[in-house]
C-alpha positions, 0 to 999 in steps of 0.5 A: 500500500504504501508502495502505491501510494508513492507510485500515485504520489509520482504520477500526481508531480510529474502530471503537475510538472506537464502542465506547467511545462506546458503552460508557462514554457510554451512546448510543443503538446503534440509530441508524444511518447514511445507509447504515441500518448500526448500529455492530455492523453496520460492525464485522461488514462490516469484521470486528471481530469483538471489537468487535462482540461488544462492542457486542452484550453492551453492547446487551443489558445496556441492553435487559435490565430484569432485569439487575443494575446494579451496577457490577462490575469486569470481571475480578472476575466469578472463580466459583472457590472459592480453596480456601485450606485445602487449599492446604498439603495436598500429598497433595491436590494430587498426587491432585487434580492427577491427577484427570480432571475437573482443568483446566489454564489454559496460559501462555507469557510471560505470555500464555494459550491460547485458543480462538475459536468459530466465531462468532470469540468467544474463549474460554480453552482448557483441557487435561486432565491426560494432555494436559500429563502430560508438562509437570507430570512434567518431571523437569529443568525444573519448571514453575510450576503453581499452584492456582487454586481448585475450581468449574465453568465452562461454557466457550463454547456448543460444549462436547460435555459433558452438563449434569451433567458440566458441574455437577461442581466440578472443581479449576484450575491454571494452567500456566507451559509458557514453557520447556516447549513453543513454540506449534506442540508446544501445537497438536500437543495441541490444534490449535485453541489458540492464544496470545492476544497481550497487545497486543490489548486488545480479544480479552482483552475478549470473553471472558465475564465468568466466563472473564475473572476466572479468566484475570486470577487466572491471570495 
């Protein structure tokens, strides 16, 4: 066992090596090795799938001619509107907070709820007003809920939402339930949330770039 554990532990560091050679020196990801297996090809038999959506983002900003190269801080990709003047406006934010197209972002310890496709890209997992109704209206321990601005966001390729109901701005909060709900009563709202662990640097970094900078200003 502890034979396996090391042999894991060496794969896990030299997949990391992989996508930081690729990432950052800019090599060649098409070569492959004896077995003819590319470095998307190892991470998808070990099933690094973080990884892997990571070398195959990357392959496709070097074989995208259009793409703009400037370089772009990763979490700044943030499509929302602040919305800093309405921000005073109590009466708004009550009305908008209870609004149907209003989004929440739900936080534990710091740490955001997510979602994974099917194709095991992650992504964040939002709630609706009802869904969280019962945390917001907490009449002995108020949580922290804060304005992140108004915009939209199609989030992940699976959304059952129309087109137009996906272009309709909508406002954003994030919400603090550390005290207010465990995991497994978030689960009982949506089953396929989850708390993504601030210890894996490599989950956080395959979200899309837009989600990344709302879950940063999140934070």
């Amino acid at each position: 066992m502890i034979y396996f554990n090391k042999i894991l532990i060496l794969i896990n560091l030299t997949l990391n090596v992989i996508v930081f050679v690729n990432t950052f020196c800019r090599c060649n990801t098409s070569l492959v090795n004896k077995a003819g297996q590319t470095a998307v090809d190892i991470a998808d038999f070990w099933n690094q799938t973080a990884i892997a959506h990571l070398l195959t983002r990357h392959i496709k900003g070097q074989t995208d001619d259009d793409q703009d190269k400037t370089t772009t801080n990763y979490f700044g990709h943030n499509p929302l509107d602040r919305s800093a003047n309405k921000r005073t406006d109590k009466a708004w934010l009550a009305a908008i907070t209870k609004d149907q197209k209003t989004k929440f972002l739900l936080f534990s310890r710091s740490s955001p709820y997510v979602q994974y496709s099917e194709d095991g890209t992650c992504h964040i997992c939002l709630f609706s007003y009802q869904q969280v109704a019962a945390f917001i209206e907490n009449p002995r321990n108020q949580p922290n809920l804060v304005l992140l601005g108004l915009g939209h966001l199609k989030i992940g390729e699976t959304s059952t939402k129309s087109d137009e109901e996906q272009e309709q701005s909508s406002a954003w909060f994030a919400l603090d339930v550390s005290d207010l709900a465990s995991e497994e009563e978030v689960q009982k709202i949506n089953q396929d949330a989850q708390l993504m662990s601030l210890k894996n640097p490599l989950a956080l970094m395959s979200l899309e770039d837009q989600e990344a900078g709302v879950l940063a200003q999140a934070r």
